[in-house]
SERO-4910 file (N, C-alpha, C, O; in steps of 0.05 Angstrom, whole numbers):
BEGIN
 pado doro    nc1    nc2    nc3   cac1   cac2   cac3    cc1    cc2    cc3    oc1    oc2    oc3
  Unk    A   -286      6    261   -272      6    235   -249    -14    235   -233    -18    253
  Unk    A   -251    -23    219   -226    -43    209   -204    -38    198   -205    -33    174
  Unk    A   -170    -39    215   -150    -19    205   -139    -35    177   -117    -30    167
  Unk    A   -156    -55    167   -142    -74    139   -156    -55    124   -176    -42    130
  Unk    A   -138    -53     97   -148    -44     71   -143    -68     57   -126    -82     68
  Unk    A   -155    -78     33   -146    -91      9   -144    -79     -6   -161    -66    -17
  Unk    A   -104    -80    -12   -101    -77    -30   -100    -94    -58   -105   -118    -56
  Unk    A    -95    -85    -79   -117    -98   -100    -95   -109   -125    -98   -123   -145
  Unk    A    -76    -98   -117    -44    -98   -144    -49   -127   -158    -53   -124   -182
  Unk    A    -51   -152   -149    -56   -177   -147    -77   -191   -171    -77   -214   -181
  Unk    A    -98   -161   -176   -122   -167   -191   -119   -161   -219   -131   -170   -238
  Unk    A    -98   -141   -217    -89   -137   -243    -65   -144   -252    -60   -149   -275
  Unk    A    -51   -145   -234    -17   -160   -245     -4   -186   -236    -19   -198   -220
  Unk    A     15   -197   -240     19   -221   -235     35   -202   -215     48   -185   -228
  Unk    A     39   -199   -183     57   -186   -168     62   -199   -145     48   -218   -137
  Unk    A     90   -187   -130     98   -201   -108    125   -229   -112    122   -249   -126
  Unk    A    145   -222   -100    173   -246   -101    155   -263    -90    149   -274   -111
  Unk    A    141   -274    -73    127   -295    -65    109   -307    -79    102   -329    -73
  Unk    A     98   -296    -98     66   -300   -111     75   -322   -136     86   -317   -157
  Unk    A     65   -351   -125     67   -368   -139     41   -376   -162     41   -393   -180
  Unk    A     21   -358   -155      1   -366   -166    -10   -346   -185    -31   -350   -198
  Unk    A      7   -322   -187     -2   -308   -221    -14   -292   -218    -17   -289   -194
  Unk    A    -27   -275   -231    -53   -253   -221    -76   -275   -218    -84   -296   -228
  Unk    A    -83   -258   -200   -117   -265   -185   -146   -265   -205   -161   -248   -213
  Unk    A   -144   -280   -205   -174   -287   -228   -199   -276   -223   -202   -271   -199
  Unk    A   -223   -270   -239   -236   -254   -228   -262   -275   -210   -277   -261   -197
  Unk    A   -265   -293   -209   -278   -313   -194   -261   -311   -160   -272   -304   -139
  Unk    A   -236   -320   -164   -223   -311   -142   -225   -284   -125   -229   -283   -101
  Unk    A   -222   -261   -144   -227   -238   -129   -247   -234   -116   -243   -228    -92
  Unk    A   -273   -236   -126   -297   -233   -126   -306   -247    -98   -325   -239    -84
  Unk    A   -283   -275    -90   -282   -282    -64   -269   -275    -44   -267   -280    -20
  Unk    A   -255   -255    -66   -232   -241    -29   -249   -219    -24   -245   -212     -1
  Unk    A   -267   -203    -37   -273   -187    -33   -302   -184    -25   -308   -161    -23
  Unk    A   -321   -202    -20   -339   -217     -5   -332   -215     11   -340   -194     22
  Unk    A   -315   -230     28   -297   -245     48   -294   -208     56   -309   -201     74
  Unk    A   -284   -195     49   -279   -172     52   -296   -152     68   -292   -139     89
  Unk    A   -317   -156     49   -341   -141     61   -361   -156     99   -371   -147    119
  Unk    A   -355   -181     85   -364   -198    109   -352   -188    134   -367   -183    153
  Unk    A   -316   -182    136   -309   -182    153   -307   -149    167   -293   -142    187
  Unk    A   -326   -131    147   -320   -102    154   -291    -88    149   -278    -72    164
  Unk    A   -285   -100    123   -255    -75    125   -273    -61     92   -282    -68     70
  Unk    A   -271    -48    102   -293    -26     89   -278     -3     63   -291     14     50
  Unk    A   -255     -8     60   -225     10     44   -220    -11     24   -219    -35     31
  Unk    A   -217     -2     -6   -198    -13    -28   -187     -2    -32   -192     22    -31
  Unk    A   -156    -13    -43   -135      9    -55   -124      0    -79   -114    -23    -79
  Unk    A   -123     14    -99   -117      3   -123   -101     27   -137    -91     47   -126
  Unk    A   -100     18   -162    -89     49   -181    -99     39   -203   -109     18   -208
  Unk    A    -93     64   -220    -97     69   -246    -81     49   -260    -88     38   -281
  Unk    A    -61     45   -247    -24     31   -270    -30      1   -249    -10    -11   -240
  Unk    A    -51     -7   -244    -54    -28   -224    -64    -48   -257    -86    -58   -258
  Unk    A    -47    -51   -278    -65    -71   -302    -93    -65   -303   -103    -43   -304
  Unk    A   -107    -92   -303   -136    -94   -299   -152    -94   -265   -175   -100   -258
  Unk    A   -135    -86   -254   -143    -81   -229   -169    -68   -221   -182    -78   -202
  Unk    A   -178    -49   -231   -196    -31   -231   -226    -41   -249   -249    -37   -241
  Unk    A   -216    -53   -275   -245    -76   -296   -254    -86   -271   -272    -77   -257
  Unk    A   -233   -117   -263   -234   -132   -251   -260   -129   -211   -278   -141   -199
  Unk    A   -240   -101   -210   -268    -97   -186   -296    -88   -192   -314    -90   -176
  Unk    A   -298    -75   -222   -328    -62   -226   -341    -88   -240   -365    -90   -237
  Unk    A   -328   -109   -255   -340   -130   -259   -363   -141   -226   -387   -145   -224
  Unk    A   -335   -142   -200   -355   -155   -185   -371   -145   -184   -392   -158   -185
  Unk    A   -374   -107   -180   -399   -102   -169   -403   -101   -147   -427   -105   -144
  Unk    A   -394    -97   -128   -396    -89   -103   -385    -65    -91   -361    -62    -85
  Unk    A   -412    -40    -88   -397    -20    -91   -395     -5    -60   -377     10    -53
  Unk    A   -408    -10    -52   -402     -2    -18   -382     -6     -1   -383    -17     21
  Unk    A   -348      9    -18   -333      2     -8   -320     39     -3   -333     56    -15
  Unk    A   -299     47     12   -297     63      5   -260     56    -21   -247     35    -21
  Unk    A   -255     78    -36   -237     61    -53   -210     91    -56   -214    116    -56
  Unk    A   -196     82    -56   -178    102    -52   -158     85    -78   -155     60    -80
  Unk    A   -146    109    -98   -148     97   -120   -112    118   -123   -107    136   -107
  Unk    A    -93    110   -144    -68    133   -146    -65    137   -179    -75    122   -196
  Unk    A    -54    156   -183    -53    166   -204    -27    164   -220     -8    174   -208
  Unk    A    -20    155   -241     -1    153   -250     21    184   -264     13    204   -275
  Unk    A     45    176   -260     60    204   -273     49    220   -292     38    212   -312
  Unk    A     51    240   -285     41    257   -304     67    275   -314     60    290   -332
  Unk    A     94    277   -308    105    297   -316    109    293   -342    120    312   -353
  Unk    A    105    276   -353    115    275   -381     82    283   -406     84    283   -431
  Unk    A     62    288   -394     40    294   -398     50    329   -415     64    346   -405
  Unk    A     36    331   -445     38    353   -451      8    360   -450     -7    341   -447
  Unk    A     -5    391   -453    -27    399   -454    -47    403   -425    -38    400   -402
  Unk    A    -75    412   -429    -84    423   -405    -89    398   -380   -105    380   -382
  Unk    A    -67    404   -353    -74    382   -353    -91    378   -326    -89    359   -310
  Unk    A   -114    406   -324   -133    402   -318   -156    385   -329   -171    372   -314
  Unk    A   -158    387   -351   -170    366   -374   -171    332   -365   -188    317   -356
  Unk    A   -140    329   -375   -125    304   -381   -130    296   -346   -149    280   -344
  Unk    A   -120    302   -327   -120    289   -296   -153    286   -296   -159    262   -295
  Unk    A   -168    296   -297   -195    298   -295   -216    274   -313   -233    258   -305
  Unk    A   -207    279   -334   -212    248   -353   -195    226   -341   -207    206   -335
  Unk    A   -174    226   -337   -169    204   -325   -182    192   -297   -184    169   -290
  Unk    A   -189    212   -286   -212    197   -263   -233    192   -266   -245    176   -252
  Unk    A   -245    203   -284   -273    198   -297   -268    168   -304   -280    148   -295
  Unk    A   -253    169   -316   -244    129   -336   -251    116   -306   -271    105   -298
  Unk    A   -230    122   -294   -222    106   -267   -242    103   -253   -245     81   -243
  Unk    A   -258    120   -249   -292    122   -234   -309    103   -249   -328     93   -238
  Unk    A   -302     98   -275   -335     88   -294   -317     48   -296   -330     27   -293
  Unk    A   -291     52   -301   -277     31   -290   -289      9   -263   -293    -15   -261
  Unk    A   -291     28   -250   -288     18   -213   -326     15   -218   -337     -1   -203
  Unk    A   -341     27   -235   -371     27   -226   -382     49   -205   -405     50   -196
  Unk    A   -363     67   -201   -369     86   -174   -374    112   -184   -370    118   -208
  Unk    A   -385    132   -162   -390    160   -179   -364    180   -159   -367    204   -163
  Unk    A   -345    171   -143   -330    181   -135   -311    168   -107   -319    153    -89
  Unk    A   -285    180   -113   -263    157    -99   -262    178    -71   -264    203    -69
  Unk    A   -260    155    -51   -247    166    -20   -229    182    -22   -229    206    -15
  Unk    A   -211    168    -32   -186    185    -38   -164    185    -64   -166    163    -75
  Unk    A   -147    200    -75   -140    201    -99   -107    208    -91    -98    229    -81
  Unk    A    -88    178   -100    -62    193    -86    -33    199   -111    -26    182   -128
  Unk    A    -25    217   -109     -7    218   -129     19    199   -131     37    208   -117
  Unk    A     24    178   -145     33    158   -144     66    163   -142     77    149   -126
  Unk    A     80    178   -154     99    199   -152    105    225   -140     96    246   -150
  Unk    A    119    225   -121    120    254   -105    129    274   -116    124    298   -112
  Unk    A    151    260   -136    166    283   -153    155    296   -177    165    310   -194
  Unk    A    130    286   -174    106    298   -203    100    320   -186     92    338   -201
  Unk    A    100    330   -155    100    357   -142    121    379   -147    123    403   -142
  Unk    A    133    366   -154    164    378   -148    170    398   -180    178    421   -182
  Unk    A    164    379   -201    167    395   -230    167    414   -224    169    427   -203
  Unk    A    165    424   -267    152    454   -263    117    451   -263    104    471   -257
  Unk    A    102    425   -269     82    424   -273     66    416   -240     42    417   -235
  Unk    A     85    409   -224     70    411   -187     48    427   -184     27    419   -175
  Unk    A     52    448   -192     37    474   -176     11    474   -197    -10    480   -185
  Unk    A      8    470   -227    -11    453   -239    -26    436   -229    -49    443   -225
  Unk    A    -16    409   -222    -23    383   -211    -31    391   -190    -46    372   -183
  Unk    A    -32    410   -170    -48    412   -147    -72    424   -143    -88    422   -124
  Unk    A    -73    444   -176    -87    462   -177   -111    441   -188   -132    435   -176
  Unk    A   -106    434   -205   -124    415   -216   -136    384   -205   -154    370   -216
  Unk    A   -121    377   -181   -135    361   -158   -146    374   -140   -167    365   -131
  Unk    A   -137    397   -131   -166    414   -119   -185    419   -132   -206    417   -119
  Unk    A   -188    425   -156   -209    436   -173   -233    409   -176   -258    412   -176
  Unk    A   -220    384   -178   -229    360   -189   -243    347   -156   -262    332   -156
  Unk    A   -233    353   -136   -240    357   -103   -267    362   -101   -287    349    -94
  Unk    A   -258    398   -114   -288    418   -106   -308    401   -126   -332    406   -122
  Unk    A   -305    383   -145   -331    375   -159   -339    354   -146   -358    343   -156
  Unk    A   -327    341   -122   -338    323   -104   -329    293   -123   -333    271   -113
  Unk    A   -318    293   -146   -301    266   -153   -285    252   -132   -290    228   -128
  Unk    A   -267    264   -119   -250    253    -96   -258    266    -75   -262    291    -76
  Unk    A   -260    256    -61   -262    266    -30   -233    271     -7   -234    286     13
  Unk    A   -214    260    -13   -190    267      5   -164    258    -28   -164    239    -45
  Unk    A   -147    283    -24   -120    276    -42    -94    275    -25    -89    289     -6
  Unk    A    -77    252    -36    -57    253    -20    -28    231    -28    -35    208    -33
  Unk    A     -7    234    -28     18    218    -40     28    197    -22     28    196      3
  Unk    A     38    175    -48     51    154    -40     77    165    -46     87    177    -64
  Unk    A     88    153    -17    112    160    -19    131    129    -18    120    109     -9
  Unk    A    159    128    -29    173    107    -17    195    107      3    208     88     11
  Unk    A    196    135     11    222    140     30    208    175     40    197    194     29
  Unk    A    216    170     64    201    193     90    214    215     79    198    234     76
  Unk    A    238    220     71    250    236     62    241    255     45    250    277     40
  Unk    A    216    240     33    200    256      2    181    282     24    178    305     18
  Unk    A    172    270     48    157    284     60    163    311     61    148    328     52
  Unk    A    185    317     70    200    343     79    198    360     58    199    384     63
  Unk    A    196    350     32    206    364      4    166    377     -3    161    400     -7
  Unk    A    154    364     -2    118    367     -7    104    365     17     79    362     15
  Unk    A    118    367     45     94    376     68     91    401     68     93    411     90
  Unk    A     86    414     52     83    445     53     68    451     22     50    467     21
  Unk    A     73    442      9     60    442    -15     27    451    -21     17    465    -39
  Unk    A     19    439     -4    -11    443    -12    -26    422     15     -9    412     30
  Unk    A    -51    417     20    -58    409     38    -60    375     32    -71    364     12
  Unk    A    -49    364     53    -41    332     39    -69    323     65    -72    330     89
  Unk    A    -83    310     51   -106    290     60    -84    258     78    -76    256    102
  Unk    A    -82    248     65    -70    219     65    -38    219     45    -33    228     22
  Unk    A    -21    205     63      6    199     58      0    166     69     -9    157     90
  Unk    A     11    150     40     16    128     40     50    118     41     64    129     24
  Unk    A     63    101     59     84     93     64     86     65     68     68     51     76
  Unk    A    124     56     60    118     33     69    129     28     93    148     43     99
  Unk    A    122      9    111    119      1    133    127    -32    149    110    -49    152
  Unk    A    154    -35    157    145    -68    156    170    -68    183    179    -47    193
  Unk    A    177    -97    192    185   -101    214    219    -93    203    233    -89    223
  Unk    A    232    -91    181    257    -90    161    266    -60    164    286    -49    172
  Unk    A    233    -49    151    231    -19    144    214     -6    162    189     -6    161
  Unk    A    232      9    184    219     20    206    219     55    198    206     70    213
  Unk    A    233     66    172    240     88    168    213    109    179    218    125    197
  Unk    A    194    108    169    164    121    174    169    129    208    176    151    217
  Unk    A    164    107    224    167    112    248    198    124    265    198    137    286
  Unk    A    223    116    249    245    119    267    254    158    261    265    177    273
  Unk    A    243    153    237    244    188    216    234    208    236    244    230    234
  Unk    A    214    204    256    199    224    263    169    227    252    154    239    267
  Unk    A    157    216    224    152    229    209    113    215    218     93    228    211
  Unk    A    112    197    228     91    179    243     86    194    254     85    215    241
  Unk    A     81    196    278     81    221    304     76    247    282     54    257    280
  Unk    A     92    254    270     86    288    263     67    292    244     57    314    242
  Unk    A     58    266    224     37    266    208     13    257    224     -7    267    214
  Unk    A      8    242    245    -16    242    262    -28    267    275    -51    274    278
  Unk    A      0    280    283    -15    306    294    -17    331    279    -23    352    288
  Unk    A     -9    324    245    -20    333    232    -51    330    225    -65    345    212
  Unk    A    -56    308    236    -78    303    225    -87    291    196   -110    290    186
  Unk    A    -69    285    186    -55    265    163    -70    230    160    -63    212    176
  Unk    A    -85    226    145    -89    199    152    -66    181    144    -50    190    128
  Unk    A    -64    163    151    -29    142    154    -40    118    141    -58    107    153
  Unk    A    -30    108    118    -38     90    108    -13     71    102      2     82     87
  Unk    A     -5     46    110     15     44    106     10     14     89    -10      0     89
  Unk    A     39     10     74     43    -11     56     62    -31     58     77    -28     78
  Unk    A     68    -55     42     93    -70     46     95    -83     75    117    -85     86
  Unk    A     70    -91     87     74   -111    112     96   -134    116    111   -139    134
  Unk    A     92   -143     93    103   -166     81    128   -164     70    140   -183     60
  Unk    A    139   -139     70    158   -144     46    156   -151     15    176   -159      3
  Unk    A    132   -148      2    126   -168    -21    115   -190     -8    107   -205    -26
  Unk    A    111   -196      6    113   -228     12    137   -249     25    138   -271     34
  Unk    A    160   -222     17    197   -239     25    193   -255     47    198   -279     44
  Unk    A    185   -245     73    175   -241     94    167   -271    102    174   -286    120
  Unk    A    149   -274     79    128   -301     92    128   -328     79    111   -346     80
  Unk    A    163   -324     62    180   -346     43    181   -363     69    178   -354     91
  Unk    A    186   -390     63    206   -414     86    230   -400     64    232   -392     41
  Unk    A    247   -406     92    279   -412     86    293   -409     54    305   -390     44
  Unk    A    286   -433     44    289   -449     21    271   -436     -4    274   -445    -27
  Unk    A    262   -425     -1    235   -406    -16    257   -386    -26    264   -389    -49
  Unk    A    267   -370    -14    276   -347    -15    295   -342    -41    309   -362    -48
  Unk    A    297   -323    -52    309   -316    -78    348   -326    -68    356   -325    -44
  Unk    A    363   -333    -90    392   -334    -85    388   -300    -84    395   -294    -62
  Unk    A    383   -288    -92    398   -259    -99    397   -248    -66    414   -232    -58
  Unk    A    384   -255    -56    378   -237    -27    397   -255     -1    392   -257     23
  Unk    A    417   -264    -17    436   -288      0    455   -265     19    461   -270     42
  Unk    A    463   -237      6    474   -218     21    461   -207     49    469   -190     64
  Unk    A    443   -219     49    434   -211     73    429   -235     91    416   -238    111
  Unk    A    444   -250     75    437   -282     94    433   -278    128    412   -281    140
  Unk    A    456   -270    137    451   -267    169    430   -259    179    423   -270    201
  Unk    A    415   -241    169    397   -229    182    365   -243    173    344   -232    180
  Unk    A    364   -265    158    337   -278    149    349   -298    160    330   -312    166
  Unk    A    377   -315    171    373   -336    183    371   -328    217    358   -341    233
  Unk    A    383   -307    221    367   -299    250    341   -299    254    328   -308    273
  Unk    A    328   -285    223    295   -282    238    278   -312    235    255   -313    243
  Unk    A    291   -336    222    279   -364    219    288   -373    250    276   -388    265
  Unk    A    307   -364    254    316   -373    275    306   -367    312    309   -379    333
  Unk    A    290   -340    301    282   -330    324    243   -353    315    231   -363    334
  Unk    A    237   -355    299    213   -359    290    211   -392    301    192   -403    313
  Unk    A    232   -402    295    231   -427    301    234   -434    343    225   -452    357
  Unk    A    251   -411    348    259   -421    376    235   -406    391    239   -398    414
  Unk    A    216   -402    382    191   -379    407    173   -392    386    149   -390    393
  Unk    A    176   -405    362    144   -417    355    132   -393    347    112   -386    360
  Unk    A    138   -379    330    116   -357    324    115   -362    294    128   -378    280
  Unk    A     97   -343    290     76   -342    268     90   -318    242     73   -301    239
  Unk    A    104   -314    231    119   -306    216     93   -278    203     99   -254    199
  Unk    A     70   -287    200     54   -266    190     41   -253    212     36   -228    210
  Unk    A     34   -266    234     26   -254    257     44   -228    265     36   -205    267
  Unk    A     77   -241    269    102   -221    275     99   -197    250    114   -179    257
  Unk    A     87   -191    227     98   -179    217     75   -154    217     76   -130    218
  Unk    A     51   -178    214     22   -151    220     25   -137    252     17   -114    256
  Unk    A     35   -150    270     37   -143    298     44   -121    302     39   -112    324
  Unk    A     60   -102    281     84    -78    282     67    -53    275     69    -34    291
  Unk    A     48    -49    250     33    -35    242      5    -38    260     -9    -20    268
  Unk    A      3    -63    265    -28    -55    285    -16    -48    314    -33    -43    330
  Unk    A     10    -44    323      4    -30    346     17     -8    343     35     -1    358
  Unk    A     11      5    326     20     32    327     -3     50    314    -12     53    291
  Unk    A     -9     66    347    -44     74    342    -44     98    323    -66    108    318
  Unk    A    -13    114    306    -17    137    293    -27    115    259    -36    126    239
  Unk    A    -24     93    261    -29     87    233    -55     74    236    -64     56    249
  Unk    A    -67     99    210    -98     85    204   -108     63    190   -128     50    194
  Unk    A    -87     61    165    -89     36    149    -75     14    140    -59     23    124
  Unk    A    -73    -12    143    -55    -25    142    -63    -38    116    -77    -58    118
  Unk    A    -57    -30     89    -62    -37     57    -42    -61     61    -17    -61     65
  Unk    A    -61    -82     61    -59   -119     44    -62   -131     26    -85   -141     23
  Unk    A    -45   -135     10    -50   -150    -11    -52   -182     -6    -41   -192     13
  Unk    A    -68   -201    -29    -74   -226    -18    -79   -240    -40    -95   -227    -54
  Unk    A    -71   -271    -55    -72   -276    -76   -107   -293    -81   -121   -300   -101
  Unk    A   -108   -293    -52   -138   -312    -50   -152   -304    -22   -145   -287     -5
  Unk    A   -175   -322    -24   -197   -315      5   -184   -335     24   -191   -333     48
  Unk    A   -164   -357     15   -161   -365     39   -129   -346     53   -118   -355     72
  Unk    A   -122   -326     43   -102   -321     47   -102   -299     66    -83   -295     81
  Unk    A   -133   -279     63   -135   -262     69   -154   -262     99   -157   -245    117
  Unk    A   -165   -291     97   -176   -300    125   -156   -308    146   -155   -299    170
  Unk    A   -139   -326    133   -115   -324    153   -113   -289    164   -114   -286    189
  Unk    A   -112   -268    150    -91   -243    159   -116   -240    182   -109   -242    205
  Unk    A   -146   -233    174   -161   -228    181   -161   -234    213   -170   -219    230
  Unk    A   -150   -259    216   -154   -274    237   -135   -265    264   -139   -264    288
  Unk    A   -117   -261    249    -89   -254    264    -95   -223    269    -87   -217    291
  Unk    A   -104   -206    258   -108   -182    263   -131   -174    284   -135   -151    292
  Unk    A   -145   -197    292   -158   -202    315   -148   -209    339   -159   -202    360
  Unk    A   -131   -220    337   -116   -241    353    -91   -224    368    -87   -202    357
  Unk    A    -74   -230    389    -58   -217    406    -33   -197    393    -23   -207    372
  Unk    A    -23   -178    399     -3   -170    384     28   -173    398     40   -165    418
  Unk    A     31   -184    381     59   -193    391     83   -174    396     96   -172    376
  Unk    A     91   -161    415    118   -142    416    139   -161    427    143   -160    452
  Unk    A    156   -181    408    176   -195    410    191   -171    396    183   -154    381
  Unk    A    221   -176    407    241   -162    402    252   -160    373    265   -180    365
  Unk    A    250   -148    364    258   -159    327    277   -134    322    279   -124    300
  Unk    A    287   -126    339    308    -96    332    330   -103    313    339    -84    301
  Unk    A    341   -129    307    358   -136    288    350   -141    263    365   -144    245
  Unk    A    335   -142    262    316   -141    235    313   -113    214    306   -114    191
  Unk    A    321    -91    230    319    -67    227    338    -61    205    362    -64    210
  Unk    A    331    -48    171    353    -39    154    346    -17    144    322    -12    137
  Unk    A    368      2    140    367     16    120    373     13     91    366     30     75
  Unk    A    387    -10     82    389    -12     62    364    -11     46    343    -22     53
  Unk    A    368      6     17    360     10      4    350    -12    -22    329    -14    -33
  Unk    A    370    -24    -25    365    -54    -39    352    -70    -33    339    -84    -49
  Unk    A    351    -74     -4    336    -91      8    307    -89     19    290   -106     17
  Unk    A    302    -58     34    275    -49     36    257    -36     10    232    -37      7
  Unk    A    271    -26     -4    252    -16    -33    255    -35    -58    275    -41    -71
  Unk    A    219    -46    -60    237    -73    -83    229    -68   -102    215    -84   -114
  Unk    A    234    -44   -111    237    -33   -133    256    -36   -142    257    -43   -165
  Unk    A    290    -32   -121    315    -35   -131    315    -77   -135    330    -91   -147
  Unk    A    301    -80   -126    312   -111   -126    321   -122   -149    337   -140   -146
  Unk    A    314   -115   -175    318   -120   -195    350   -117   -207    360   -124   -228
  Unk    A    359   -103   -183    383    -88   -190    405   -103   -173    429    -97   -170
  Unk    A    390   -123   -163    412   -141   -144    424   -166   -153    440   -178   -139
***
């Protein structure tokens, strides 16, 4: 098995601080995801709130993938919403061309938490037992959410992010205790967005507060000659509790590069200074806010 997923955000939205080239066209896709199949990574990950993400892959037509798909908020959802969650995968299934997703993840943890949680679980098991999804399970953006919904109901797959910046998943405990849960580990944000795999001069003014610590890591990159994307996939592929390493990629030549490197030696260079908790800086969600 192949620990790459493609992820798919790319096909429907113009996404990523790095992404100079716009959303991914469907001629384009159609070649990352060839390229895809060619190389055996056998997992898509997309969502519902992914734009045209989801047209875009049932256009190609290639359905022998397995596809693990997330669900958008529901708390603001009035009415049965056994119904309503249920139609919405139906769309998402006839969308994608498929008659049922690997896995189905709740894109918000705090849609558990409502008064409508105990709803929302009832009605993804129910939608389970009809063999639509085969494993349910939440994206989270901070380990912290874990503690609040590992008890909740039986979690298939917990998606996190993961990168050489954002070690939280692993330093939390929460790696280790979701493996021997038996939890599949899917993790996200290799790249940072992409921040990651800017030159120097690339890089946004706004992220200048953290100057010291991006001219250290050019600086370590430059004096040992390494490979800036190699160093960053190197972190998630050696860590044998994580099963999936979700990649996003704007093209086929982008994703052959990863492909390649994920074959290739893994690097355990020292990068402990690289290490943040900041919140602004690892979730770039807030980035907007900088």
């Amino acid at each position: 098995m192949n620990k790459l997923a493609l992820g798919t955000v790319q096909f429907g939205l113009n996404y990523g601080v790095s992404n100079f080239y716009g959303q991914t066209n469907l001629s384009e896709a159609s070649k990352i995801i060839k390229l895809a199949k060619e190389e055996n990574i056998d997992l898509i990950d997309t969502a519902i709130s992914y734009g045209v993400s989801e047209k875009t892959i049932g256009k190609i037509g290639i359905l022998d993938f397995r596809f693990v798909s997330k669900l958008p908020s529901v708390s603001n959802i009035n009415g049965d919403l056994d119904i309503i969650v249920e139609e919405m995968i139906k769309k998402s299934l006839h969308r994608l061309g498929i008659k049922s997703l690997y896995g189905l993840l709740i894109h918000k943890s705090q849609d558990l938490l409502g008064d409508s949680g105990c709803k929302l679980i009832y009605a993804l098991n129910q939608i389970k037992g009809k063999g639509l999804i085969e494993k349910i399970g939440v994206s989270i953006y901070d380990p912290s959410e874990i503690d609040k919904i590992i008890n909740l109901f039986k979690i298939d797959i917990i998606q996190a992010p993961l990168n050489i910046i954002d070690r939280r998943l692993e330093k939390s405990g929460w790696l280790k205790k979701l493996h021997n849960k038996n939890i599949e580990i899917h993790t996200r944000s290799t790249f940072l967005q992409g921040l990651l795999l800017m030159q120097q001069d690339q890089i946004p003014m706004k992220f200048n507060r953290w100057a010291d610590l991006f001219d250290r890591w050019f600086l370590e990159l430059k004096k040992y000659n390494l490979d800036a994307a190699q160093v960053c996939l190197s972190y998630p592929m050696s860590l044998p509790e994580v099963d999936r390493i979700v990649i996003g990629v704007n093209n086929a030549d982008q994703l052959q590069k990863l492909i390649k490197l994920s074959k290739s030696k893994i690097l355990n260079h020292d990068l402990s200074f690289m290490v943040s908790n900041d919140n602004l800086l690892i979730n770039p969600s807030n980035w907007e806010n900088i």
